[in-house]
Backbone as CSV, one residue per row, in Angstrom:
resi,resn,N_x,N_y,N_z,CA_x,CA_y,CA_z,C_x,C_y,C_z
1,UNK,-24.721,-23.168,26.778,-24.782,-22.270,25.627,-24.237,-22.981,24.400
2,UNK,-25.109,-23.065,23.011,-24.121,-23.433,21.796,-24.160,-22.388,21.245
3,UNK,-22.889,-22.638,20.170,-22.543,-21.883,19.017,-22.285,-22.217,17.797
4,UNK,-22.199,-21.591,16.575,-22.494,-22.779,15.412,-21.191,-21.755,14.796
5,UNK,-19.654,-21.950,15.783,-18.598,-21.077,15.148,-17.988,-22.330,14.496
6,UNK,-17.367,-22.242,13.202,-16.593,-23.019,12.269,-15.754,-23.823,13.029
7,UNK,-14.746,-22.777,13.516,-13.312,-23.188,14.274,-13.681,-23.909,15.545
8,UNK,-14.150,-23.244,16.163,-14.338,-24.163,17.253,-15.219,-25.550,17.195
9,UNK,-16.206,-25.231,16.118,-16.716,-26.680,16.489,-15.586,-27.689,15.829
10,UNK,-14.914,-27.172,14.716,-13.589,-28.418,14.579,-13.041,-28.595,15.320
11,UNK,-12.525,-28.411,16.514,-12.104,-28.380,17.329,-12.116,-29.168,18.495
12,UNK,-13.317,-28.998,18.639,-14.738,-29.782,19.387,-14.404,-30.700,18.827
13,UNK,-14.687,-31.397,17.497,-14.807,-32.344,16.689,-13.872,-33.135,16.827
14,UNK,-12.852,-32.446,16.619,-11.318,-33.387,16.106,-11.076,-33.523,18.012
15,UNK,-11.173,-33.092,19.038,-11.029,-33.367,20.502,-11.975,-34.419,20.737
16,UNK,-13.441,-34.283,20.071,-14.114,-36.209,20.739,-14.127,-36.984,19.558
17,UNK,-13.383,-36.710,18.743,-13.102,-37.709,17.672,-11.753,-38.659,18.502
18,UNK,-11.241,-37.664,18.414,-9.621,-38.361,19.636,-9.837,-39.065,20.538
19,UNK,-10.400,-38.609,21.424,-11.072,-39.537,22.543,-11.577,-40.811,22.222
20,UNK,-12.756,-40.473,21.285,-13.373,-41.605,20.985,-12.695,-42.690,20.389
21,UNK,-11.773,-42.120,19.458,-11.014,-43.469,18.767,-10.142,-43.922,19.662
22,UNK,-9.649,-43.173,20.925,-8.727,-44.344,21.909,-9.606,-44.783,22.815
23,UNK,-10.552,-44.693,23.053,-11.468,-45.279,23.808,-11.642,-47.022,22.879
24,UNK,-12.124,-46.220,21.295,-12.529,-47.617,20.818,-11.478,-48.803,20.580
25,UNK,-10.451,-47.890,20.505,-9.030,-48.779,20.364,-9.014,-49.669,21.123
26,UNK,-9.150,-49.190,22.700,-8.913,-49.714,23.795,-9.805,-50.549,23.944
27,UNK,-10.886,-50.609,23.756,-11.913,-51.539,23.409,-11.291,-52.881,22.544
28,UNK,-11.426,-52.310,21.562,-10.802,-53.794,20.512,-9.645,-54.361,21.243
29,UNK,-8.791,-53.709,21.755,-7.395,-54.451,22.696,-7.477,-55.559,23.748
30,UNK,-8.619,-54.981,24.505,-10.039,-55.528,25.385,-10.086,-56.723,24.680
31,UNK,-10.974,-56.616,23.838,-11.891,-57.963,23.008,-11.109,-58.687,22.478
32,UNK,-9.755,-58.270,22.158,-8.546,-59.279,21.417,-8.038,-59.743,22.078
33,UNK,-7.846,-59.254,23.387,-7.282,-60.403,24.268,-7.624,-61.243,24.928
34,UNK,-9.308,-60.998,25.347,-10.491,-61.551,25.880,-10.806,-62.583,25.266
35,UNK,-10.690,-62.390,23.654,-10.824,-63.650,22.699,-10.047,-64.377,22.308
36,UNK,-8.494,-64.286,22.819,-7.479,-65.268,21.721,-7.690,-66.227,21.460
37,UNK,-8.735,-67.009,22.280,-8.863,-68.414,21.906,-9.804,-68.807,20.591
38,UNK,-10.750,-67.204,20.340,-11.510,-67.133,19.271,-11.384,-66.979,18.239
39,UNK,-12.180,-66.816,16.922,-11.760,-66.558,15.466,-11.965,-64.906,15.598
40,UNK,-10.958,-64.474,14.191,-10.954,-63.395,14.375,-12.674,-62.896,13.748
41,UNK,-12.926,-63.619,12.822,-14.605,-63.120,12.677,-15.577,-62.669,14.209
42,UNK,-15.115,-63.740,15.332,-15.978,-63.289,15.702,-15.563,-61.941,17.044
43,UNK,-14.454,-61.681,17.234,-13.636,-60.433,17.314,-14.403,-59.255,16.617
44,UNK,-14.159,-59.308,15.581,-14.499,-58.125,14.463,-15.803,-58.028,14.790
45,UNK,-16.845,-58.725,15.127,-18.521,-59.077,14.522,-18.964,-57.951,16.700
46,UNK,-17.796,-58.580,17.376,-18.202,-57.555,18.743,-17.883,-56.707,19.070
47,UNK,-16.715,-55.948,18.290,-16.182,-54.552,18.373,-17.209,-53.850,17.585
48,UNK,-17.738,-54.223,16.353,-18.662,-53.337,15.319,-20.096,-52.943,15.909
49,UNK,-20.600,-53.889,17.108,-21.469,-54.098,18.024,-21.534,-52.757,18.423
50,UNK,-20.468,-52.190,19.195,-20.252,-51.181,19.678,-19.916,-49.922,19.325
51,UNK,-19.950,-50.001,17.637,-19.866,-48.449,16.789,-20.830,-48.154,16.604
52,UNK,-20.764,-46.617,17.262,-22.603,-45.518,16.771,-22.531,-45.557,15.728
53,UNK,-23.832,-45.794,15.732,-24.187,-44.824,13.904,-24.132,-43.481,14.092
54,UNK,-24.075,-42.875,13.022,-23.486,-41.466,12.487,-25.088,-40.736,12.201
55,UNK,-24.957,-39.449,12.251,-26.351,-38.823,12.122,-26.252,-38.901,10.530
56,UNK,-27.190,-39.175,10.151,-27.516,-38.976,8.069,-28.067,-37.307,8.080
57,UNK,-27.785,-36.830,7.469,-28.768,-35.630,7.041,-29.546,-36.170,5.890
58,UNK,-29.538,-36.830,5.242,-30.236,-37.543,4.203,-31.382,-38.006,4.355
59,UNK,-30.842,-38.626,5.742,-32.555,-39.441,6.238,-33.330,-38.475,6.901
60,UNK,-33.284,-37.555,6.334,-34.414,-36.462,7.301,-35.374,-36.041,6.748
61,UNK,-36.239,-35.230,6.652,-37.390,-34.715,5.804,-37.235,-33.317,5.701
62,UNK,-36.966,-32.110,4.573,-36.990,-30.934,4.682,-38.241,-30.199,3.954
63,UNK,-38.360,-29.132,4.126,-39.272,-28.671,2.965,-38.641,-27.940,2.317
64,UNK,-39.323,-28.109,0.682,-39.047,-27.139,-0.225,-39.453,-26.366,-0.995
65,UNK,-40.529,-26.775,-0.813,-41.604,-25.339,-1.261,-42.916,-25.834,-0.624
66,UNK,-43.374,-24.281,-0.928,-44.884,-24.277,-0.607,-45.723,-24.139,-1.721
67,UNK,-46.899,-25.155,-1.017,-47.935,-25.696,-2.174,-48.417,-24.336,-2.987
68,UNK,-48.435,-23.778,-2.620,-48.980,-22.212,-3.292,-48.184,-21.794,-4.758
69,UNK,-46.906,-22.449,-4.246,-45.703,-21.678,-5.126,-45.849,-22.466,-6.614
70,UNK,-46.411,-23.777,-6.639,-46.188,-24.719,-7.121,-47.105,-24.733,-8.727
71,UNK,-46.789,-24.242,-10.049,-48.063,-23.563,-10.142,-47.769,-25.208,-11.767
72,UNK,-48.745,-26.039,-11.919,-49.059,-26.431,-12.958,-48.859,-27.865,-13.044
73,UNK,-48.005,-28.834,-13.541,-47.032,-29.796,-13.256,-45.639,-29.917,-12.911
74,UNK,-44.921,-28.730,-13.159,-43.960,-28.847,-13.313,-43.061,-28.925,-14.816
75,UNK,-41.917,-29.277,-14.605,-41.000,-29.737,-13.131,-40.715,-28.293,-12.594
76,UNK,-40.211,-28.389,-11.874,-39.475,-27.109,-11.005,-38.375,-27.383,-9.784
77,UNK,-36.975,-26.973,-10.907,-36.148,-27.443,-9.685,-35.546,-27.065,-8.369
78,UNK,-34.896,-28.053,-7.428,-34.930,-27.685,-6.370,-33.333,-28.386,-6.162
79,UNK,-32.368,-27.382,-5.155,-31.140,-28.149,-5.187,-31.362,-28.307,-3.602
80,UNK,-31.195,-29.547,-3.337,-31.198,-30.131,-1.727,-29.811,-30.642,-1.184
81,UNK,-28.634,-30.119,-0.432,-27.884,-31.125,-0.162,-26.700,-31.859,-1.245
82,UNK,-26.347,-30.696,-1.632,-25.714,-30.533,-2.981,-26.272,-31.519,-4.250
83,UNK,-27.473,-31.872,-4.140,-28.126,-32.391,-4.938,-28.754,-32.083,-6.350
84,UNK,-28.989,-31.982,-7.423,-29.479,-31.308,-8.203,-31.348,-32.399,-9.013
85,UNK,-32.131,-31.468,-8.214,-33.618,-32.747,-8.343,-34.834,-31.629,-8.632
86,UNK,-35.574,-31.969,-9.290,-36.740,-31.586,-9.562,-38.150,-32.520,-9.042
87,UNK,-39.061,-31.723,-8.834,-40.429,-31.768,-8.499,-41.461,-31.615,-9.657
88,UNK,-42.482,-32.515,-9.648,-43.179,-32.767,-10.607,-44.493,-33.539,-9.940
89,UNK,-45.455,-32.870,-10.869,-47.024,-33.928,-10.783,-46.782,-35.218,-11.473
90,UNK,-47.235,-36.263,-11.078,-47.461,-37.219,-12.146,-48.802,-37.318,-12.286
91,UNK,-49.578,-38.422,-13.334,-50.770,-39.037,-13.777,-51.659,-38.909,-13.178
92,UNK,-51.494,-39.112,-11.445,-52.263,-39.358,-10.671,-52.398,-38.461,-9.737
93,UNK,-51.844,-36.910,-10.083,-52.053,-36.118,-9.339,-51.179,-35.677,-8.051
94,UNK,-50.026,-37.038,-8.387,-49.227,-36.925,-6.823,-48.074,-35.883,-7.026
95,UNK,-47.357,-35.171,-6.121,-46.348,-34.699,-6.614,-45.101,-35.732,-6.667
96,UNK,-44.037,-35.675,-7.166,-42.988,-36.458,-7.266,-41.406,-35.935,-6.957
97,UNK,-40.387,-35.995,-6.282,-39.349,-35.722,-6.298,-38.226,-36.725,-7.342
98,UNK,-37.214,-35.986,-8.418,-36.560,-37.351,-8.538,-34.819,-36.704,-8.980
99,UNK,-33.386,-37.310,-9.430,-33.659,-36.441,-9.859,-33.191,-35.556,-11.059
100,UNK,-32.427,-34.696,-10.864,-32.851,-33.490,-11.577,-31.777,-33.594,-13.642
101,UNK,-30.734,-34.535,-13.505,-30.453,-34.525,-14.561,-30.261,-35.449,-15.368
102,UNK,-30.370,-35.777,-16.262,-31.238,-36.995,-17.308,-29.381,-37.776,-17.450
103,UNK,-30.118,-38.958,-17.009,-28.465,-39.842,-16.972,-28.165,-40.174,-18.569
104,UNK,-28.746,-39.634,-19.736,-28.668,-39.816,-21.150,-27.607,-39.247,-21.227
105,UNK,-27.557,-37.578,-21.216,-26.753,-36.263,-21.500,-26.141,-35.330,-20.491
106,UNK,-26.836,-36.057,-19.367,-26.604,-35.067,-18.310,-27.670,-33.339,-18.558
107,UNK,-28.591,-33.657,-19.307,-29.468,-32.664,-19.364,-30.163,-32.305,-18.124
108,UNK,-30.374,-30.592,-17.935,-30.987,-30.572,-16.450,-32.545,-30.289,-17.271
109,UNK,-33.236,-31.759,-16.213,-35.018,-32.071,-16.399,-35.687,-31.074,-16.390
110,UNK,-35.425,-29.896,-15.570,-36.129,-28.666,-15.003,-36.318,-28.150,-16.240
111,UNK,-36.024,-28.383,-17.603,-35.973,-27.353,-18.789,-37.095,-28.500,-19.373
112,UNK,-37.096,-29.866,-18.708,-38.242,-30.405,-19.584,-40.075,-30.225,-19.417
113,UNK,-40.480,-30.982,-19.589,-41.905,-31.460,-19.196,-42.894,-32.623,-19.009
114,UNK,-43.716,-32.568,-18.392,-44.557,-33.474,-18.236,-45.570,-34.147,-19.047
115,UNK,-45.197,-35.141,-19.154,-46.545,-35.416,-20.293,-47.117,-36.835,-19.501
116,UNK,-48.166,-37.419,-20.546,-48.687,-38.447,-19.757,-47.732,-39.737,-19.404
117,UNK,-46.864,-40.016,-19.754,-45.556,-41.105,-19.536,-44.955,-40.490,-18.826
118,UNK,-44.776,-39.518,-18.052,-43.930,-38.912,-16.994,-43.182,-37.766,-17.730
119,UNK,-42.007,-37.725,-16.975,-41.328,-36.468,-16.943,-40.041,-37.139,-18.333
120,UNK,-40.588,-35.723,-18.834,-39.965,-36.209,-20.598,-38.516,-34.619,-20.486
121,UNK,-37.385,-35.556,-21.078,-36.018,-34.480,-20.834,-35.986,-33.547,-22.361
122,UNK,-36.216,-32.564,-22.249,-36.005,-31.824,-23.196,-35.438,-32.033,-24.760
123,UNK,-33.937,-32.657,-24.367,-32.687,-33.181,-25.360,-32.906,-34.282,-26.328
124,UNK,-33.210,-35.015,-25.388,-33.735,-36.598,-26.822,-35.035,-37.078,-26.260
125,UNK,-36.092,-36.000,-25.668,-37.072,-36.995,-25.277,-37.434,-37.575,-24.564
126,UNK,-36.016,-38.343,-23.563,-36.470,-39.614,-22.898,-37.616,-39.770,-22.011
127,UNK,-37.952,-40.284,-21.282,-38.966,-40.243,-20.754,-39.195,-41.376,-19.429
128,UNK,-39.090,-40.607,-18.261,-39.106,-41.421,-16.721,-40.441,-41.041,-16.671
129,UNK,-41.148,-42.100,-15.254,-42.101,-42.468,-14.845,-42.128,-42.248,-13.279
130,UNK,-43.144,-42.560,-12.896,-43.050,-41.547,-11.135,-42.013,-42.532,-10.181
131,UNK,-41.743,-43.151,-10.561,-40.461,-44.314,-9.939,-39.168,-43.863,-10.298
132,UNK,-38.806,-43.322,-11.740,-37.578,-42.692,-11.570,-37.286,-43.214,-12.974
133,UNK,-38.056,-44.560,-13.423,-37.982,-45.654,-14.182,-37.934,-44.861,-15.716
134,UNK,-36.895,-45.728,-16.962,-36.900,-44.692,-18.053,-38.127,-45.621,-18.739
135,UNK,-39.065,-45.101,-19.365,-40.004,-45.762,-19.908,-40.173,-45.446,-21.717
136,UNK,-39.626,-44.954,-21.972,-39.332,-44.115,-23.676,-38.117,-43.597,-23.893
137,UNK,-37.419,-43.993,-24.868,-36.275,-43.695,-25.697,-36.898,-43.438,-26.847
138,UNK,-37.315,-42.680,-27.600,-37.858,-42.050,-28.903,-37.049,-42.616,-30.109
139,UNK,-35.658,-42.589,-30.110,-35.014,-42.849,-31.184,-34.292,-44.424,-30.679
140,UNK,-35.171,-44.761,-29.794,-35.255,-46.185,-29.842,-36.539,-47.391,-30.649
141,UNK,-37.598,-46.405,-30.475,-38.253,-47.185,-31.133,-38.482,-47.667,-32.001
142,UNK,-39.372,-49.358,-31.739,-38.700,-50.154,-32.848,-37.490,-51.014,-33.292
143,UNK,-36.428,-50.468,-32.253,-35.148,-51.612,-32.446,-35.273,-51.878,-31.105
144,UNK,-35.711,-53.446,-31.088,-36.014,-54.373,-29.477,-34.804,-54.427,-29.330
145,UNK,-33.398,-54.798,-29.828,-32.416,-54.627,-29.039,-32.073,-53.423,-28.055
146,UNK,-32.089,-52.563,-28.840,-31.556,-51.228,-27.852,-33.169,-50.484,-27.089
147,UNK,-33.945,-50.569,-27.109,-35.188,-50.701,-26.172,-34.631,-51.591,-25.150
148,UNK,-34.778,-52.920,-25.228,-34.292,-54.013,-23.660,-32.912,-53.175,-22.908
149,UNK,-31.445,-52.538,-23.971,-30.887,-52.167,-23.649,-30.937,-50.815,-22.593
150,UNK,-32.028,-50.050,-23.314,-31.865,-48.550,-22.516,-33.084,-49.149,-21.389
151,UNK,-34.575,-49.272,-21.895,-35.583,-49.214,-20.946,-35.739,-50.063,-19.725
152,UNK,-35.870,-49.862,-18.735,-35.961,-50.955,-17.497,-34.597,-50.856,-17.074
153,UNK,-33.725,-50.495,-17.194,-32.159,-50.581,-17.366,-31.523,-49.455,-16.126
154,UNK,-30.858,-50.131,-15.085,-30.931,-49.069,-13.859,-29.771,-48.131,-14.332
155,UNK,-29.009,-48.218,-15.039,-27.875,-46.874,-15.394,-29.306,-45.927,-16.357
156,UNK,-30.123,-46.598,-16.552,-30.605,-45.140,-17.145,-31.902,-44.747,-15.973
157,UNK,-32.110,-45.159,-15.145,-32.711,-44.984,-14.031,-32.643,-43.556,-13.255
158,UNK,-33.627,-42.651,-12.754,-33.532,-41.525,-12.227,-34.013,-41.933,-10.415
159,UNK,-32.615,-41.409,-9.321,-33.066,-41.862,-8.332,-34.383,-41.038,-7.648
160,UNK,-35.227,-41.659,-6.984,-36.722,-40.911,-6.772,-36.728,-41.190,-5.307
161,UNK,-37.422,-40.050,-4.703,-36.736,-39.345,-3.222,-38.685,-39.219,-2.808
162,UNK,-38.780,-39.724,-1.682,-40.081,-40.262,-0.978,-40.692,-38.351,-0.816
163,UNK,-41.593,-37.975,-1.076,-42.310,-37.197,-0.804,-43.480,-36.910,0.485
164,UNK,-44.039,-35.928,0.755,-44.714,-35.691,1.892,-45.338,-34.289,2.083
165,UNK,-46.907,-33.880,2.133,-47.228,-32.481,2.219,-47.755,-32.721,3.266
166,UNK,-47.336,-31.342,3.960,-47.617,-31.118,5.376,-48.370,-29.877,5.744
167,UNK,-49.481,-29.089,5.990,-49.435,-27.842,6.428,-49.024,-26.908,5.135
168,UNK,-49.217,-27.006,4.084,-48.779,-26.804,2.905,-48.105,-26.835,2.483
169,UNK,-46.830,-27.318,2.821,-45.444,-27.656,2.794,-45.118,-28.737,2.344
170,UNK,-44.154,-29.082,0.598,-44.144,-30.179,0.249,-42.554,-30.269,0.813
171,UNK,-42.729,-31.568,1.617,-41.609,-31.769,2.234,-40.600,-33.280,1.647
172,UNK,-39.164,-33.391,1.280,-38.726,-34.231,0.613,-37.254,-34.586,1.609
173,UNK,-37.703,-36.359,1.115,-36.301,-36.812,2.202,-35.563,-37.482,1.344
174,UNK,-33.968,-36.763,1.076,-33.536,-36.732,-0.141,-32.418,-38.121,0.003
175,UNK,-32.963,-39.449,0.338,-32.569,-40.563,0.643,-33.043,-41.421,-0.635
176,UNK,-32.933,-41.860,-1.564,-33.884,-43.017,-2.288,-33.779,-44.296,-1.735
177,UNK,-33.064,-44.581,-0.802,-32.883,-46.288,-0.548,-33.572,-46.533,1.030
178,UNK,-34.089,-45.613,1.495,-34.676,-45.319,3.158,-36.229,-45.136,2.984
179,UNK,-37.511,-46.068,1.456,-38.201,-44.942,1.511,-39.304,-45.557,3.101
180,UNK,-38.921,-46.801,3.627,-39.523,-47.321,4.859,-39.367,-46.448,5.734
181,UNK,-38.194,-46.249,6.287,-37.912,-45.473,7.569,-38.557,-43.918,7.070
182,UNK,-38.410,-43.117,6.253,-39.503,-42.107,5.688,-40.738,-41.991,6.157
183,UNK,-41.197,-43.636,5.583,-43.126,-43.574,5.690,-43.356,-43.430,7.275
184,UNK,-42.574,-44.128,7.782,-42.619,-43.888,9.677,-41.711,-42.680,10.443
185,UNK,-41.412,-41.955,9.905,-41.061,-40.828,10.456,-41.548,-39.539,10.391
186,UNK,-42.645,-39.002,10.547,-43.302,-37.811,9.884,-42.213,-36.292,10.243
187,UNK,-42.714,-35.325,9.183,-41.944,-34.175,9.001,-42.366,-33.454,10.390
188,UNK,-41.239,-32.708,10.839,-41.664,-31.816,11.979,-42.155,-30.787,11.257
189,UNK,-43.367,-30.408,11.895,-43.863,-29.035,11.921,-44.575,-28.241,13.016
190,UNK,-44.258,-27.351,13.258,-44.910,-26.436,14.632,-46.308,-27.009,14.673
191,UNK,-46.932,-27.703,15.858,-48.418,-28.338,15.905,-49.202,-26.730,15.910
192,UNK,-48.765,-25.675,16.312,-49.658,-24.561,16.529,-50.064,-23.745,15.430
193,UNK,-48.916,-24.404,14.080,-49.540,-23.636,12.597,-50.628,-24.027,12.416
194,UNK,-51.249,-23.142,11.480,-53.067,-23.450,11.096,-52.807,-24.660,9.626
195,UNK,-53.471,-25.412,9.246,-53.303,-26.121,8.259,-52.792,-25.555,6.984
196,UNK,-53.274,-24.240,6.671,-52.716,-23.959,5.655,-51.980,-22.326,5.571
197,UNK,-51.018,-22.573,6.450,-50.145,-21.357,6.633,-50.169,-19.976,5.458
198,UNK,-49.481,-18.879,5.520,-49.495,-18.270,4.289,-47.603,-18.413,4.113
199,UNK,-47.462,-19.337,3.582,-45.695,-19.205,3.467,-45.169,-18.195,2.451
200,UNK,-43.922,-18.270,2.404,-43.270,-17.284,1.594,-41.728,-18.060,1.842
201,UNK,-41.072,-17.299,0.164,-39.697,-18.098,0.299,-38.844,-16.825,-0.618
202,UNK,-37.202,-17.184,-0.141,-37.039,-16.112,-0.683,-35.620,-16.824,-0.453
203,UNK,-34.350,-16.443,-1.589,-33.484,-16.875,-1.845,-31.996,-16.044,-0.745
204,UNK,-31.400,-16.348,-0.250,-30.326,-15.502,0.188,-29.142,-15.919,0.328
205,UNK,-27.604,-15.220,0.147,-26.461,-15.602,-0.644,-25.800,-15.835,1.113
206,UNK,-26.165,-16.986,1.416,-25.909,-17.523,2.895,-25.722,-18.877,2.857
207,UNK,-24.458,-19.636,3.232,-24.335,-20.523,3.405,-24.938,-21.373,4.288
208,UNK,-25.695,-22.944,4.772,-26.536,-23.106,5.264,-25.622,-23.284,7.142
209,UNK,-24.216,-23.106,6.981,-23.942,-23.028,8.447,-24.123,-21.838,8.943
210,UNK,-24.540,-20.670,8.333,-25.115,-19.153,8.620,-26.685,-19.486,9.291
211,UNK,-27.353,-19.974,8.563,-28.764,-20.564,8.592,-28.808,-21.183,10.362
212,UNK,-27.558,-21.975,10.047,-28.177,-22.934,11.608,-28.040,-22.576,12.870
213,UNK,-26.434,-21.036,12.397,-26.291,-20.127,13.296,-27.569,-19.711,14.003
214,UNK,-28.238,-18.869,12.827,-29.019,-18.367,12.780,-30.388,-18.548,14.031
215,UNK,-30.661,-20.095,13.833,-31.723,-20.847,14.364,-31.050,-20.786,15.917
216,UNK,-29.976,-20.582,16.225,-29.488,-20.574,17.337,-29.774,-19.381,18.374
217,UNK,-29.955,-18.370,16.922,-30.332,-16.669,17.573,-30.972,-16.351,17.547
218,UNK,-32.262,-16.488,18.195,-33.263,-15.675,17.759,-33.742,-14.540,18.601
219,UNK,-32.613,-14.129,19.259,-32.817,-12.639,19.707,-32.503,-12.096,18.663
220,UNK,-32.547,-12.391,17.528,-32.208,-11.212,16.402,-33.478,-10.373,15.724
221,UNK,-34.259,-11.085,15.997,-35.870,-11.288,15.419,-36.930,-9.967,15.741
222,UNK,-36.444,-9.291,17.160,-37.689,-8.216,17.252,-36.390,-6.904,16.432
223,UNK,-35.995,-6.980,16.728,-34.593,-6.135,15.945,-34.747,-6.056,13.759
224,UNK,-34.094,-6.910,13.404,-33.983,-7.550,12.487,-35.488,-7.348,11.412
225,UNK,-36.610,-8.089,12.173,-37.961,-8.367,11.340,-38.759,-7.199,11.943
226,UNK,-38.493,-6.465,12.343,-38.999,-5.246,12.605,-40.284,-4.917,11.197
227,UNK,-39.927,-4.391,10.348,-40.829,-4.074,9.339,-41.386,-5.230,8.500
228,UNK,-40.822,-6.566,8.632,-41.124,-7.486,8.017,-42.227,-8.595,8.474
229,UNK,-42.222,-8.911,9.719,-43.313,-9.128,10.473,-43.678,-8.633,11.333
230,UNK,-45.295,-8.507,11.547,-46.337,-8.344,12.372,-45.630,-8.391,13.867
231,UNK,-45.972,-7.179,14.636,-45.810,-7.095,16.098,-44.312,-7.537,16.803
232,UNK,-43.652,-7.326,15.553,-42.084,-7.422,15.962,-41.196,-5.711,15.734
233,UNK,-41.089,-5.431,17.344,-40.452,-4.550,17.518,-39.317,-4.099,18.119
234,UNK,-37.914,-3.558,18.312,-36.987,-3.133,19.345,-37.791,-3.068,20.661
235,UNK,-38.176,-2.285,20.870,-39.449,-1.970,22.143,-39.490,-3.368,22.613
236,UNK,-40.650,-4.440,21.916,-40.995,-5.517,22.485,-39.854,-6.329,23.182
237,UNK,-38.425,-5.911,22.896,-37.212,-7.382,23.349,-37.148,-7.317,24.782
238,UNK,-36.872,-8.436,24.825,-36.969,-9.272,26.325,-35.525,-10.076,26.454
239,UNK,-34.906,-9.837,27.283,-33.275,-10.745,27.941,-33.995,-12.090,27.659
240,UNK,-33.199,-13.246,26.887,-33.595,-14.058,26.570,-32.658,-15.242,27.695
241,UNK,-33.717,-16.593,28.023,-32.996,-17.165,29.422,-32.177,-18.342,28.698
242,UNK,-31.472,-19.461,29.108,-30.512,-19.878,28.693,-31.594,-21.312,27.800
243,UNK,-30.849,-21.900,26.792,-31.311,-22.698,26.227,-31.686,-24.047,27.122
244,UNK,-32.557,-24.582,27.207,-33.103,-26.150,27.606,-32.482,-27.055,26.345
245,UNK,-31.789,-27.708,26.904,-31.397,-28.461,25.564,-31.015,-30.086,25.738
246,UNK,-32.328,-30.911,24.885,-32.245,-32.151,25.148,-31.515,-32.928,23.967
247,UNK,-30.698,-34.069,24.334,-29.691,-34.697,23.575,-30.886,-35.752,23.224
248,UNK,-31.116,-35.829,21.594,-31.850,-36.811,20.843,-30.809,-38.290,20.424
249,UNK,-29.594,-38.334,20.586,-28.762,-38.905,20.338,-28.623,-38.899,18.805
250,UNK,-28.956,-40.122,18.024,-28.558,-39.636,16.353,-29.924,-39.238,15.557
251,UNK,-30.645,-39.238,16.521,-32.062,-38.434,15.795,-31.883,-36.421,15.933
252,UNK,-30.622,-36.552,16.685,-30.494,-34.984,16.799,-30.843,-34.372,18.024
253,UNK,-31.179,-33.222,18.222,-31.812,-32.827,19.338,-32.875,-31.700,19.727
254,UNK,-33.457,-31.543,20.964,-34.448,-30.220,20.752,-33.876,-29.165,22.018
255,UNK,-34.473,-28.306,21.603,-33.898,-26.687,21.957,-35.127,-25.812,22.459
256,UNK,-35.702,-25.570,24.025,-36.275,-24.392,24.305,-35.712,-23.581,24.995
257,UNK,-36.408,-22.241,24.584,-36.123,-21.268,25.270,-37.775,-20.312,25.980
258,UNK,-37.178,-19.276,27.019,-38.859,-18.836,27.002,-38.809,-17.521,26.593
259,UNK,-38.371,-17.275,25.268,-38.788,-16.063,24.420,-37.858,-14.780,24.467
260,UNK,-38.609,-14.211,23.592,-36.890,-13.061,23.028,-38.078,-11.944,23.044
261,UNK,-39.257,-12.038,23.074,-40.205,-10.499,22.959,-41.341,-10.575,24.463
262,UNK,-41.755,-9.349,24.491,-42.772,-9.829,25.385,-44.033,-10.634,25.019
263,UNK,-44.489,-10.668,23.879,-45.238,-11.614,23.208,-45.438,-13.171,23.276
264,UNK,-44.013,-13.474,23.702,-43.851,-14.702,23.596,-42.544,-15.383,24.372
């Protein structure tokens, strides 16, 4: 059985955090004595051998809206991951993630617009390109010094976050330095949706460890969505059987169950 309770999973946490660091201790104690005759470089270079990597939430792919919702060029912002980024068409029709406040003024982009040089910031103008890249300073032009200074120039650079539509779903992996591992990882989506779903989105004053609770319960669903979706009723609930649950290691993991209604 999991649970997505605060306290206890710290708990959890700080108990195989403990472990783990006297385990690794004991390790390096291992390798330091195994090696005295060695340099300490190469000590250090076989203990690090043996540290997991950490799960990223960064490197993942989420969605954030649906193509439906999306109405013109843009921008239209989106906060991911305490992030603050906007979405936008560029030139070529693609959508773009990048993001959201102009490293000039700290202006938020979402108040700007699109024009043919990209996404232009409200305040002075400036003007990024589907790379993130500043390509116009307005009250630069004309003085080649401060042009070389601002344009091409990575402090005035907007970081730009790999994009992906799925099933109508524009989905964004809010990493800029991962966009390889991205192109080879495709977004999960239920294979049994139809290509172009009818989505819907809707804002609620829930923190996202409520959310993951949430995903944990879904005996809440013939109860709960009763009037809200189709063929979900009290009547229909079914004793739900214990979770199947496979360890993905730092890719995460997957979760079946065989259903909370008689439907399913």
């Amino acid at each position: 059985a999991l649970a997505c309770n605060d306290r206890g999973l710290a708990v959890t946490a700080t108990a195989v955090g403990s472990l783990a660091g006297a385990c690794l201790a004991s390790q390096r104690r291992h390798k330091i004595r195994a090696a005295a005759v060695g340099t300490v470089k190469e000590v250090v270079a076989d203990v690090s051998e043996e540290l997991p990597e950490s799960y990223s939430w960064e490197r993942q792919w989420y969605p954030v809206m649906p193509m439906s919702m999306l109405e013109g060029n843009g921008p239209e912002p989106v906060r991911l991951l305490a992030k603050d980024l906007v979405l936008w068409r560029d030139a070529l029709g693609e959508w773009k993630c990048t993001d959201g406040i102009c490293p000039h003024r700290l202006a938020p982009l979402a108040k700007g617009r699109v024009t043919k040089q990209g996404l232009m910031c409200r305040f002075h103008g400036w003007c990024f390109d589907s790379d993130g890249d500043c390509v116009k300073v307005p009250m630069a032009t004309g003085d080649e010094e401060a042009e070389k200074r601002l344009i091409g120039n990575p402090c005035s650079k907007l970081a730009s976050y790999p994009t992906k539509i799925v099933k109508g779903l524009l989905f964004v992996w809010p990493h800029a330095h991962s966009t390889e591992e991205a192109q080879c990882k495709p977004p999960f989506v239920a294979e049994e949706l139809s290509e172009s779903p009818n989505w819907g989105v809707f804002d609620a004053p829930a923190s996202w460890r409520v959310w993951m609770e949430q995903s944990w319960d879904p005996s809440h669903a013939p109860f709960l969505h009763q009037f809200a979706l189709p063929n979900f009723a009290p009547e229909l609930a079914v004793a739900m059987d214990e979770f199947k649950v496979e360890d993905l290691g730092n890719v995460g993991l997957t979760a079946e169950h065989g259903g909370y209604m008689q439907s399913n």
